[in-house]
KEKOL-793974 format. One line per 5 residues: number of its first residue (from 0); their letters; for each residue x, y, z of C-alpha. Coordinates in Angstrom, 1 decimal, decimal comma, always signed. Layout:
% residues N
NUM) a) X:Y:Z ~ ...;
//
This chain:
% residues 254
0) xxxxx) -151,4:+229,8:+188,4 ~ -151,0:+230,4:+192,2 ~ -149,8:+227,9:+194,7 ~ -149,9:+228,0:+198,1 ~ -148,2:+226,1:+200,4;
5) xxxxx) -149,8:+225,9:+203,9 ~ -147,6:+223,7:+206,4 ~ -149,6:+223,6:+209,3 ~ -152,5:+222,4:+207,7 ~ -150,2:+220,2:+205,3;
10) xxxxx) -151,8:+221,2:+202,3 ~ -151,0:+222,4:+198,8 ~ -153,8:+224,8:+197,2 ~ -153,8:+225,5:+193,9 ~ -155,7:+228,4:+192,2;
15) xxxxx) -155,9:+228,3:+188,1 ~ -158,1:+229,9:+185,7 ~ -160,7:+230,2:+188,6 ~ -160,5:+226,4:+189,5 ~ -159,7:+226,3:+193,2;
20) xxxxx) -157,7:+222,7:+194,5 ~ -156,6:+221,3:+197,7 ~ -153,7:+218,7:+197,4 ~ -152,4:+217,3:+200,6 ~ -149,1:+218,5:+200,9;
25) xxxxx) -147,1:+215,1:+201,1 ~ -148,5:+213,5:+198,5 ~ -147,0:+212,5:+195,1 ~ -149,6:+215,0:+193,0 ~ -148,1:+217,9:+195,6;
30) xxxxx) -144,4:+216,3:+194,6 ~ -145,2:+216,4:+190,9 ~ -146,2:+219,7:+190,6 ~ -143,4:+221,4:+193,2 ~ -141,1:+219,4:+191,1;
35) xxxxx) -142,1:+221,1:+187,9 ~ -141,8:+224,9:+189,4 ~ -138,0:+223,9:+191,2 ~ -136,9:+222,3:+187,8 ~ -137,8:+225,5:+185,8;
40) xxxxx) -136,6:+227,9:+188,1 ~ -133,3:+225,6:+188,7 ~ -133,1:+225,4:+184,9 ~ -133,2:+229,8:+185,3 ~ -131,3:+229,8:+188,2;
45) xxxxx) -128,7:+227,5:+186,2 ~ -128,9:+224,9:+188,9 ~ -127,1:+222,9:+186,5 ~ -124,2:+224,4:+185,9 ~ -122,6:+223,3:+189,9;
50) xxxxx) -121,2:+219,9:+188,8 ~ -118,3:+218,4:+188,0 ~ -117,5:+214,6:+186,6 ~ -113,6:+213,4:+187,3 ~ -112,4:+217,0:+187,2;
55) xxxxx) -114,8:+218,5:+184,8 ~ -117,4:+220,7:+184,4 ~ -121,2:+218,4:+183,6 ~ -124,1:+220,7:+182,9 ~ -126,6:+218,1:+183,2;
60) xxxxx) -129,5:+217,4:+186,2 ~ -127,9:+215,0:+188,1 ~ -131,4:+213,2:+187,9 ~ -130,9:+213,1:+184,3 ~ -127,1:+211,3:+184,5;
65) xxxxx) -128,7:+208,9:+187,0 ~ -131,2:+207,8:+184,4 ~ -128,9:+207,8:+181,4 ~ -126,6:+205,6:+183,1 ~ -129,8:+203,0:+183,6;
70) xxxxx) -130,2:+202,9:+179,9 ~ -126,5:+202,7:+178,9 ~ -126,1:+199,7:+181,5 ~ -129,4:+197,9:+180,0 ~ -128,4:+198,7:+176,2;
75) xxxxx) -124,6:+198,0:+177,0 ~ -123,5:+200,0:+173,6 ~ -120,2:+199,7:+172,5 ~ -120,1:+203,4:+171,2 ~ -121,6:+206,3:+172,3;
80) xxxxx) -122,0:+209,6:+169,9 ~ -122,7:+212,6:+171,8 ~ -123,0:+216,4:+169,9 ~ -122,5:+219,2:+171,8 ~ -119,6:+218,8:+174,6;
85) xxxxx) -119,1:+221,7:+175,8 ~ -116,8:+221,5:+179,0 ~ -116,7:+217,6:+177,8 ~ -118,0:+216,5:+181,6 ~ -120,7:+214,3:+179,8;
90) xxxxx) -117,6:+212,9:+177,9 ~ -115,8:+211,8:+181,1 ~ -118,8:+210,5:+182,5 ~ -119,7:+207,8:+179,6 ~ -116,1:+206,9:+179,2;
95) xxxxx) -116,0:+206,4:+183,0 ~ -119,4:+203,7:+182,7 ~ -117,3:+202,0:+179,9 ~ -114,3:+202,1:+182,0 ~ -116,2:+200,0:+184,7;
100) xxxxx) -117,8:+198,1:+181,9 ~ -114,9:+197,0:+180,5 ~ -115,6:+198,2:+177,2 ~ -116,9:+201,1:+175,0 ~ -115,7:+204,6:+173,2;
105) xxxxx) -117,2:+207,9:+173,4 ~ -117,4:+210,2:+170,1 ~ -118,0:+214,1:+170,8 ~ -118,7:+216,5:+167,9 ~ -119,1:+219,9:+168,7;
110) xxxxx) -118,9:+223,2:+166,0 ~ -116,3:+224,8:+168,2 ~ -114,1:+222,2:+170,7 ~ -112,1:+225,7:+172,5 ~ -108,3:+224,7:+173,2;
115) xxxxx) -108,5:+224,7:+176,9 ~ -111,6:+222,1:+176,7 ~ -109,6:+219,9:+174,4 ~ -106,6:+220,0:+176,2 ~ -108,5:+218,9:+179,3;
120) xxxxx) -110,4:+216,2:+177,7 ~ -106,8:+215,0:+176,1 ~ -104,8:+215,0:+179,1 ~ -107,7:+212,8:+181,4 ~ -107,1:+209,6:+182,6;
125) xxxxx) -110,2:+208,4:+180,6 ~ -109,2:+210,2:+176,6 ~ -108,4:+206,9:+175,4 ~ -112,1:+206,3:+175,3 ~ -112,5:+209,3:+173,5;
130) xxxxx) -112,6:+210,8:+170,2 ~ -113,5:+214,6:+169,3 ~ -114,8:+215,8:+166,2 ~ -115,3:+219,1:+165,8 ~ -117,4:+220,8:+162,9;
135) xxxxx) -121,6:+221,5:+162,2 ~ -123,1:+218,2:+163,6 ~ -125,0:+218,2:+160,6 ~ -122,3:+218,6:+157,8 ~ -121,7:+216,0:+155,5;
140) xxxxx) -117,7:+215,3:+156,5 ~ -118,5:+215,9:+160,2 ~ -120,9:+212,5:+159,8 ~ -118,5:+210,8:+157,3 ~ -116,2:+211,6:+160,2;
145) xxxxx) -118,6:+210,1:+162,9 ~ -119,6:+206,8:+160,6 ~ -115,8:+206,3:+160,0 ~ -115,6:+205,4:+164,1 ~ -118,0:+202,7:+164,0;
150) xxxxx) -117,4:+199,4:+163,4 ~ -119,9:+196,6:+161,5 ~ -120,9:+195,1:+164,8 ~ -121,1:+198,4:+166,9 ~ -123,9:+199,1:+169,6;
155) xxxxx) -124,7:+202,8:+169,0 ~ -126,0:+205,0:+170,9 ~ -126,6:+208,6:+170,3 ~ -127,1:+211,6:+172,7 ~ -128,1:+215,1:+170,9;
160) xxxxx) -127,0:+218,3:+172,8 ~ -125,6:+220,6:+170,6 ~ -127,8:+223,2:+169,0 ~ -131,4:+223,0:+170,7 ~ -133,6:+224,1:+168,3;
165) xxxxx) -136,1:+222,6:+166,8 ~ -135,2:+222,8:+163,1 ~ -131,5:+221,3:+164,5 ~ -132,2:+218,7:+166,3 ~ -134,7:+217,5:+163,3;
170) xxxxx) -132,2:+217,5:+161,3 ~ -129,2:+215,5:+163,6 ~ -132,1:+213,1:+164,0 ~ -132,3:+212,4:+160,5 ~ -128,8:+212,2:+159,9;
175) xxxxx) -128,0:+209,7:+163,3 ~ -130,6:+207,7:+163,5 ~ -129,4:+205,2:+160,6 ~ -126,6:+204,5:+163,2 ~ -128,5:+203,8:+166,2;
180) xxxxx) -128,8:+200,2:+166,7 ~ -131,8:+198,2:+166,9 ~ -133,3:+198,1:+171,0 ~ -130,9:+201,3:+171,3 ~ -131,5:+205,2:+172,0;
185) xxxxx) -131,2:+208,2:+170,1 ~ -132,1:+210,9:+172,8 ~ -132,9:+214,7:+172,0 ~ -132,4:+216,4:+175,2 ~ -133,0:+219,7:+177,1;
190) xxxxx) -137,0:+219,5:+176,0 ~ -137,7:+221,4:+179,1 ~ -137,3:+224,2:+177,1 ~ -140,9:+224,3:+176,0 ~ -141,8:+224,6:+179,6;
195) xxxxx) -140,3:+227,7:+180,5 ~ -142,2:+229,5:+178,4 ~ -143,1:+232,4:+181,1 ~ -140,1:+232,4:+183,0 ~ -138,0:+235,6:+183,0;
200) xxxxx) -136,0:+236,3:+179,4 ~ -137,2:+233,1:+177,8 ~ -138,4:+233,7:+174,4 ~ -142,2:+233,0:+173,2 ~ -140,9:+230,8:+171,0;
205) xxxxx) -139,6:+227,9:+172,6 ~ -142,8:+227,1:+173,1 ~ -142,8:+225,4:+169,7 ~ -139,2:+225,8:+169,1 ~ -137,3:+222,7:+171,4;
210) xxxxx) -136,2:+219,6:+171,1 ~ -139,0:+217,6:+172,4 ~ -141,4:+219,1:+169,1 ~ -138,9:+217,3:+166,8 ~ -138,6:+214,1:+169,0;
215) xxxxx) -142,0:+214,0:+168,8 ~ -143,0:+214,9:+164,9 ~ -140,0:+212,6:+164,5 ~ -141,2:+209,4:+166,3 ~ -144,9:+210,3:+164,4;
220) xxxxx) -143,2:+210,2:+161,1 ~ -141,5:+207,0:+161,0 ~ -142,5:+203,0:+161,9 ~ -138,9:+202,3:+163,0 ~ -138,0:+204,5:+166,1;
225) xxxxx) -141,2:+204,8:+169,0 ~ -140,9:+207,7:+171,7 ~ -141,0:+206,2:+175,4 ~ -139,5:+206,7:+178,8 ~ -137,2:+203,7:+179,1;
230) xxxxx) -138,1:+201,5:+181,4 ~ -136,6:+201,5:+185,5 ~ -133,8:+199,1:+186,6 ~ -135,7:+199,8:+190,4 ~ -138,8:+201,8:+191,5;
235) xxxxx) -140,5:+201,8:+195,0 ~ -142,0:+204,5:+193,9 ~ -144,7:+206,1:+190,9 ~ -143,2:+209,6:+191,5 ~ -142,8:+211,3:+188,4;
240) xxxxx) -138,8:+212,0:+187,1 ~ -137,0:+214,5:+187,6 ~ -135,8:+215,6:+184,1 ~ -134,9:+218,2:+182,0 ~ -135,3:+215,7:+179,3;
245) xxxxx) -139,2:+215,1:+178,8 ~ -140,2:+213,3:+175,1 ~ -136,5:+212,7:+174,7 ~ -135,7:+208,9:+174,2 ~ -136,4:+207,3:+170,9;
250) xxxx) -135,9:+203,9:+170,6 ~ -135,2:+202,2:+167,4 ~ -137,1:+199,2:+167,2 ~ -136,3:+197,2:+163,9;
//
């Protein structure tokens, strides 16, 4: 594909597989498909890795953060299980919503929590809305360890982040969905992978190999989760978002 952007004339051509187009240049189609090329190069450029939530370290889009904290405030869980922490920002930044909401924990699992990280999460204002669990998402005591922090009349919801591919996340879906809570979320994130296919250094096979393929064969499979893009608090707009999350929020339905 070849763009080109002409700002005198204010347009947007685009040239693929011998079809010539002419978008105007401020429109939302020009919008969408700008958006797509600075999200994948961001994504290369690591974009999301300038952030930081109350002292630490987020790699998320802030796009993304915007539009989870939409979701939490319309599902108002009581717990939120989150795997993969890395730097534990995303951890802070949950625990800071139930902070103003007056209620709610945050449990991380990662297969490696590194001292430094823990001590940082420990020593926050905000670690007494947080657990850590560290060990294989998927192993059997890391998700007796997970179940034992819920209580009978929990609202769960459950971010996956930790290992990305798609054999991974298929199998974190199966093992966390029986604790999401009816008209809650289990999200697989970082589908964008799938995208980049093209980009410098990323590998052929992500093409099929991301989250957003096991979302997807996921929501197909079952009659009790349905894949959707939650719905907007506010919109004066039809843009398109901003995500590195496409095919990412399941919502269990009974």
């Amino acid at each position: 594909m070849r763009i080109t952007v002409d700002d005198e004339l204010k347009t947007l051509v685009v040239e693929d597989a011998g079809v010539r187009s002419e978008i105007e240049l401020y429109s939302d189609r020009a919008f969408e498909i700008l958006s797509r090329w600075s999200l994948n190069i961001g994504w290369s450029r690591k974009y999301s890795y300038g952030f930081s939530w109350m002292g630490r370290p987020i790699i998320q889009l802030p796009d993304d953060l915007i539009r989870i904290q939409e979701v939490i405030w319309s599902v108002r869980p009581t717990v939120i299980v989150e795997t993969g922490i890395a730097h534990g920002g995303s951890l802070i930044f949950y625990a800071s919503l139930f902070e103003a909401m007056g209620a709610g924990s945050v449990v991380g699992v990662d297969i490696e929590i590194r001292p430094h990280n823990r001590d940082a999460i420990e020593a926050h204002p905000l670690s007494r809305r947080i657990a850590l669990i560290e060990g294989s998402s998927t192993d059997a005591a890391t998700l007796a360890a997970v179940r034992a922090r819920l209580k009978l009349n929990d609202r769960v919801l459950v971010i996956l982040d930790s290992d990305h591919s798609r054999r991974h996340v298929a199998a974190e879906l199966e093992a966390y969905a029986p604790m999401v809570s009816p008209g809650s979320y289990i999200v697989a994130t970082d589908g964008i992978m799938r995208d980049l296919v093209g980009a410098p250094g990323i590998p052929a096979a992500w093409d099929q190999d991301n989250p957003s393929v096991a979302a997807e064969a996921f929501a197909a499979a079952r009659d009790d989760f349905v894949l959707e893009i939650p719905p907007r608090g506010f919109a004066e707009t039809n843009l398109a978002a901003l995500t590195y999350w496409p095919s990412a929020y399941l919502r269990r339905v009974r």
